[in-house]
N, C-alpha and C positions, 0 to 999 in steps of 0.2 A: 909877518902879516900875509905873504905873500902867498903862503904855507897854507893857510885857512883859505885863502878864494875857492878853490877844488871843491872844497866839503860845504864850502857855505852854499856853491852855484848846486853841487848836490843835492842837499836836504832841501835846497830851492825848488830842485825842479819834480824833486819829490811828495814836498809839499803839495806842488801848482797839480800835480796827477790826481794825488789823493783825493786834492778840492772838485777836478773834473769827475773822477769815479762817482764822489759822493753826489755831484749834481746829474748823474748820468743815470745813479741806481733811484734820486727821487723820486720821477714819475712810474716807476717800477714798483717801487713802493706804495706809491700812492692804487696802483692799476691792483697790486696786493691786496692790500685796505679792502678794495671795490670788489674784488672776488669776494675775499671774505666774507664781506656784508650781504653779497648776491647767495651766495649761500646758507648764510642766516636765515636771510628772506626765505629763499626756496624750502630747507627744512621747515620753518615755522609754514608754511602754506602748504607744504605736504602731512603738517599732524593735521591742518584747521580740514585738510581734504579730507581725508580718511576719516575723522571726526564726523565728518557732514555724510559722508557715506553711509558711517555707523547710523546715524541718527536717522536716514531717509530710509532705511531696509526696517528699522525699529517702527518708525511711522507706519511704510508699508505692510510689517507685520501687525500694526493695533489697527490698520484701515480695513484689511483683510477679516481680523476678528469683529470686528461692528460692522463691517458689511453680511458678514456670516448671523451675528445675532441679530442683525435687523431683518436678512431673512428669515431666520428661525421664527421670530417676532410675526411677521407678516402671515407666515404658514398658519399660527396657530389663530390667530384673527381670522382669518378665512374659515379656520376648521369650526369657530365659535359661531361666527356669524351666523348661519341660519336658526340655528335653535335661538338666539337672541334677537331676531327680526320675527318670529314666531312668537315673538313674547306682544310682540306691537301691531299684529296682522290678524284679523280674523279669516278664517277657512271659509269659501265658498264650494261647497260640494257641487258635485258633477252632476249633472241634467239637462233639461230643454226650457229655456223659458222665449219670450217672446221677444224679439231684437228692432226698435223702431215702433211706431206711430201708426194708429189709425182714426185717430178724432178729427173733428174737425179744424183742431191746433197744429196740428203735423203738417210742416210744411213738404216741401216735393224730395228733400232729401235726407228725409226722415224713413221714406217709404219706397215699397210695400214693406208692411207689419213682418215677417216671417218669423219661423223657428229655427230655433239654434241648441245646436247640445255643445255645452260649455262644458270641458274636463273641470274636474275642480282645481284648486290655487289657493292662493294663497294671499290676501289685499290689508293692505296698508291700513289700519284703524282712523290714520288721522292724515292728512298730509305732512309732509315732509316742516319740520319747525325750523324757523333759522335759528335757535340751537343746534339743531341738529348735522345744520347744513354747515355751522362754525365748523362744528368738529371736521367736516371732510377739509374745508380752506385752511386750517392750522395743519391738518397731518399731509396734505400732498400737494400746496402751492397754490391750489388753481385758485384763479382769479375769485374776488368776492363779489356780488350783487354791485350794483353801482350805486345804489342809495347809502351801503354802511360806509363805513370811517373808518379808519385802519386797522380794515380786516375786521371788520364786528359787525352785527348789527345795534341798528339806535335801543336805547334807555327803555329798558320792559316790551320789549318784545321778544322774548326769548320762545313764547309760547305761540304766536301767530305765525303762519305757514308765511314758508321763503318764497319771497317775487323775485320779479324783475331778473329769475334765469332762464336761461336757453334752452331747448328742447333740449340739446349737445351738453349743456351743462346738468341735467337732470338724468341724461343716459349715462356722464360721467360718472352723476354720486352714487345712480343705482350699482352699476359695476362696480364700485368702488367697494358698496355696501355687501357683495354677492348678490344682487338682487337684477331687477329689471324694472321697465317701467310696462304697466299693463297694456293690455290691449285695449280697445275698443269695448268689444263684446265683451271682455273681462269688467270695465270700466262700469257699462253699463246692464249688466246682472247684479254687482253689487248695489249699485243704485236700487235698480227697480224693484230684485227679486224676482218670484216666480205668479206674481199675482196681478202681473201689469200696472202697478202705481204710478200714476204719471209726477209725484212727487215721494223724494226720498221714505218719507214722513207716512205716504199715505195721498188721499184721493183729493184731500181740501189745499188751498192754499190760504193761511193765516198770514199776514203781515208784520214782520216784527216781533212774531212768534217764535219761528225755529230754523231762519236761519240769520245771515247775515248779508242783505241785497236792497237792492231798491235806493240804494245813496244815503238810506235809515242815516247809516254811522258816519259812511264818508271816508272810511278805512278801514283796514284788515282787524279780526277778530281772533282769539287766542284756538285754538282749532278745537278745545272741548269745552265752549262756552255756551250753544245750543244741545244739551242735551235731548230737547222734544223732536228735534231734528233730524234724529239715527235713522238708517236705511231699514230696510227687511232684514237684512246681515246684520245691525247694531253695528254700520259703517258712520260716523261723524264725518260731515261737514262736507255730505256729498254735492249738495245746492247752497253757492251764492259764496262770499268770502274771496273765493282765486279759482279762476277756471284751473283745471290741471292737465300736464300733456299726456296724450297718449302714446303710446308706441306707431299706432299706423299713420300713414298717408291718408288727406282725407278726400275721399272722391265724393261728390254729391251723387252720383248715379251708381254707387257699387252695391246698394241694397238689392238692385237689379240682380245682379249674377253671385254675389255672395255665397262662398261656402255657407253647407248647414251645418256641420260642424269645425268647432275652434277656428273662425274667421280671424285672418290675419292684417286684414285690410290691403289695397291695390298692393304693386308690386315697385312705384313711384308717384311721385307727383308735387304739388310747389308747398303745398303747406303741409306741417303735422296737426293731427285731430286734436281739440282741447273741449273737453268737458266742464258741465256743473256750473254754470255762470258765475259772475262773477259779486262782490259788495256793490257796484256801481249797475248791474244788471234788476232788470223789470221779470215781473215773476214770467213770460215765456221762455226765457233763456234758463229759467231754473227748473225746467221741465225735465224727467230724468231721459229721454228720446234727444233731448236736444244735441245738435251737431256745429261746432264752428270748428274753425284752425286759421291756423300763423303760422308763420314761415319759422324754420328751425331752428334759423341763428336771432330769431327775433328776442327782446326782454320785456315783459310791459309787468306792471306795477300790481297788476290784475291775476298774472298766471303763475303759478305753481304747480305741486306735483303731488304724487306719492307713490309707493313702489307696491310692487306685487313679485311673488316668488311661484313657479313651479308647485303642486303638492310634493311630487317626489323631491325637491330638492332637498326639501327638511326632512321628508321621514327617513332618507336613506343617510341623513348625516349621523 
């Protein structure tokens, strides 16, 4: 028996080693394991990277190609636009006619009466429709009138001129349109013509005839609802319905020193000109001489616009 103690204490303490190694390599093992898996991890997050890299260079190339066709898109819109604004504008040809007041209607800054040589241009048929004025809020964000609902105007009006915009929002749409907003003496040639009418129409004023004024309705009218109403030009809807803005500043004394030709009006001042009275306005305000303004960033319910282009702008496109 005594022969075996050697080999039993042996394999004993061979054993008690092995048990140590093995608890010794455990956590070695286990820190293994943890590699491993950090590694797993890391490859799988290095395809998901390179993946998302692909995919954001791919983006950027289809961003680059619709930023390139939406410019392409935009070029030929502009190239179109005036022969298409030419289709809705009648031509005032270039001459002298007489700018301002000398009846006994004309108040003090209406006057003196003088002459003016107007280059010819190019005016608007109708004022601007909030149809019309949809289409610029759908294609470039700007804000809408504050009377419509999201982003539209109300139920059948598609065809009565847009209120309740800003001077700034009217120089927005024209630029948008390639166009402008007229002048003054542009404004009011079309109206009068060259035969001093002190109404669009002609010398009389009829009520409820030919235009849209006087509180008759109580609201805006579809802008080619008065035909009897047409200027000298065959311009609609130049008296009553929505005053419209003009391009100038309006000084009541600038008929004083006024260029005699293509007057631009002063060079500042707090209000813009607004023409053509309005549906709530009494027939002096529908006088085609007539002068009022509002301040630029103003809205009112009453104003509106419509545009005018250059003659060369369209013949040379």
């Amino acid at each position: 028996m005594d022969q075996w103690i050697p080999w039993i204490l042996t394999c004993g303490f061979s054993l008690y080693f092995v048990i140590l190694l093995l608890e010794f390599n455990r956590p070695s093992q286990k820190l293994m394991e943890q590699i491993d898996n950090q590694e797993v991890r890391r490859q799988d997050m290095s395809r998901r990277h390179t993946h998302a890299q692909q995919q954001a260079e791919e983006m950027r190339v289809q961003l680059e190609r619709l930023e390139h066709d939406m410019s392409t898109l935009e070029e030929k819109r502009k190239e179109i636009l005036p022969e298409a604004n030419k289709r809705l504008m009648v031509h005032i040809p270039p001459g002298p006619y007489t700018m301002g007041g000398h009846d006994e209607d004309s108040p003090r800054n209406e006057r003196p009466a003088h002459t003016v040589y107007q280059s010819g241009y190019f005016f608007g048929k109708t004022p601007v429709t909030n149809q019309e004025y949809r289409e610029f809020v759908q294609c470039t964000g700007h804000r809408a009138p504050i009377h419509w609902q999201r982003g539209t105007f109300p139920v059948g009006l598609g065809k009565h001129p847009v209120a309740n915009v800003s001077w700034q929002d009217a120089r927005d749409y024209a630029a948008w349109r390639s166009a402008r907003l007229p002048s003054e003496s542009e404004w009011e040639k079309a109206a009068k013509g060259t035969d001093e009418r002190p109404y669009p129409w002609g010398t009389r004023f009829t009520e409820g005839e030919r235009c849209n004024a006087n509180g008759q309705i109580g609201a805006t009218t579809p802008v080619d609802e008065w035909p009897d109403g047409r200027s000298f030009y065959e311009v609609w809807d130049m008296a009553g319905n929505v005053y419209e803005w003009c391009q100038d500043y309006l000084d009541n004394e600038y008929y004083k020193e006024s260029p005699s030709t293509n007057p631009k009006g002063p060079e500042g001042g707090q209000e813009r000109v607004i023409r053509g009275g309005s549906y709530q306005e009494t027939r002096a305000a529908l006088r085609t001489t007539h002068r009022m303004g509002a301040s630029e960033v103003s809205t009112r319910d009453n104003i509106g616009f419509r545009l005018a282009m250059d003659a060369e702008d369209i013949r040379s496109s």
